[in-house]
C-alpha positions as CSV (number, residue, x, y, z in Angstrom):
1,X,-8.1,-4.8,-23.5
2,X,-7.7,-1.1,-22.9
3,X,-8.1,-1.3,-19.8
4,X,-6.1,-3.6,-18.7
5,X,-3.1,-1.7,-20.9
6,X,-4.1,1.5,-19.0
7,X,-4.6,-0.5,-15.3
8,X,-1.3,-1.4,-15.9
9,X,0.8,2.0,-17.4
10,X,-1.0,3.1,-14.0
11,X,1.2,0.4,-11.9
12,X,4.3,1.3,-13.4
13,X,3.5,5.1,-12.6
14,X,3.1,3.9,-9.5
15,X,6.1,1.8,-9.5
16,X,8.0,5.0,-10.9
17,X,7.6,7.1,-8.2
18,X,7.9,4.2,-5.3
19,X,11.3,4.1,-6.9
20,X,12.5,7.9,-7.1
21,X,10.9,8.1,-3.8
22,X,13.7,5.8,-2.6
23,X,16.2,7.0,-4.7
24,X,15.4,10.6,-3.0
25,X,15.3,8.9,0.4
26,X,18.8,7.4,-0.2
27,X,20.3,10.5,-1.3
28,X,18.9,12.8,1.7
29,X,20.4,10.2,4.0
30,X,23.9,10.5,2.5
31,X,23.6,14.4,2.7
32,X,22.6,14.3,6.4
33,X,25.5,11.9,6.9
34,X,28.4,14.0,5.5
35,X,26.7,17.0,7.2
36,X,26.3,19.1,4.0
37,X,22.5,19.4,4.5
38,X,21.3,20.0,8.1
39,X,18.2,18.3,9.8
40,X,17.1,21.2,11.6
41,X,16.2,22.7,8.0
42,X,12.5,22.7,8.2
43,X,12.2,21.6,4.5
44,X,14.7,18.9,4.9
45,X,13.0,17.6,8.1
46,X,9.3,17.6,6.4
47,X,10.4,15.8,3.4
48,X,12.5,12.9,5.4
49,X,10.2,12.3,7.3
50,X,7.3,12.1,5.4
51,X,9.4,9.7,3.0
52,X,10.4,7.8,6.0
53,X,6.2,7.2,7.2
54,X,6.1,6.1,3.6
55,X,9.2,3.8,2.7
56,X,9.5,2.1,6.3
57,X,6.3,0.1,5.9
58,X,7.8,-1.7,2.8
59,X,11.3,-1.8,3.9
60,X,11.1,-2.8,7.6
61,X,10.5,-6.7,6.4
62,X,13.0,-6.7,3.7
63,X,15.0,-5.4,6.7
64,X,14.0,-8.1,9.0
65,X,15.0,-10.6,6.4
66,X,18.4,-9.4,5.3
67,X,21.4,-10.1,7.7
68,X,23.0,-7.3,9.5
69,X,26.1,-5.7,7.8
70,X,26.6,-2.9,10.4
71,X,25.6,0.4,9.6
72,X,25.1,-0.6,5.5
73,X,21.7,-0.6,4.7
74,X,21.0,-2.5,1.5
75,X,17.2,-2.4,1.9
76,X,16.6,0.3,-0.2
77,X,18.7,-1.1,-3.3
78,X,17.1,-4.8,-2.5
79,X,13.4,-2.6,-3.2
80,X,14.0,-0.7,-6.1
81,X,15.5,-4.4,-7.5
82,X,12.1,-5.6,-6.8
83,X,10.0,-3.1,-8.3
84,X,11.9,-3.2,-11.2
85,X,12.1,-6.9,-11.9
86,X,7.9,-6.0,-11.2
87,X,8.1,-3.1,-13.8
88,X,9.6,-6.2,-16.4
89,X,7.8,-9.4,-15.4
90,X,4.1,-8.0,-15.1
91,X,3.7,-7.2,-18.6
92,X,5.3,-10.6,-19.9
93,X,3.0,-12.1,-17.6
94,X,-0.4,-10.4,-18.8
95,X,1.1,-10.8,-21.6
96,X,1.0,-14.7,-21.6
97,X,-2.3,-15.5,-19.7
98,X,-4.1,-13.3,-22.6
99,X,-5.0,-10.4,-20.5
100,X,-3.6,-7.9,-22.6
């Protein structure tokens, strides 16, 4: 039973910082676009791209899958939906096939 309750505090950790990682992703893209931070900034090019080789791999299908509203990208918000309703239905779930 421990365990299982400490396998799954590990997920959500997980899910946590999947999440802030896109919340950080999304914010970075709106500073570039207004041109308040600038891309030739070392520090601002390492850290979007490294959250770009990290996000794109989960949001290129929910990308593929969504229709195209022009230069609106709902992908990210579509995610962090996701991990959340994750965050709330895998405990209920353990929960109920006496896992935890």
């Amino acid at each position: 039973m421990n365990t299982m309750m400490a396998l799954l505090s590990v997920l959500i950790m997980l899910i946590d910082v999947v999440i802030w990682m896109v919340v950080i992703q999304a914010i970075l893209s709106w500073l570039i676009a207004f041109n308040i931070i600038n891309v030739h900034n070392g520090a601002v090019r390492t850290i979007l791209v490294t959250l770009d080789r990290l996000l794109d791999p989960v949001l290129k299908p929910i990308r593929r899958v969504m229709p195209d509203l022009g230069g609106i990208d709902l992908s990210p918000m579509v995610l962090v939906l996701g991990l959340v309703l994750v965050q709330r239905l895998l405990p209920a779930l353990l929960l109920d096939t006496g896992l935890l």
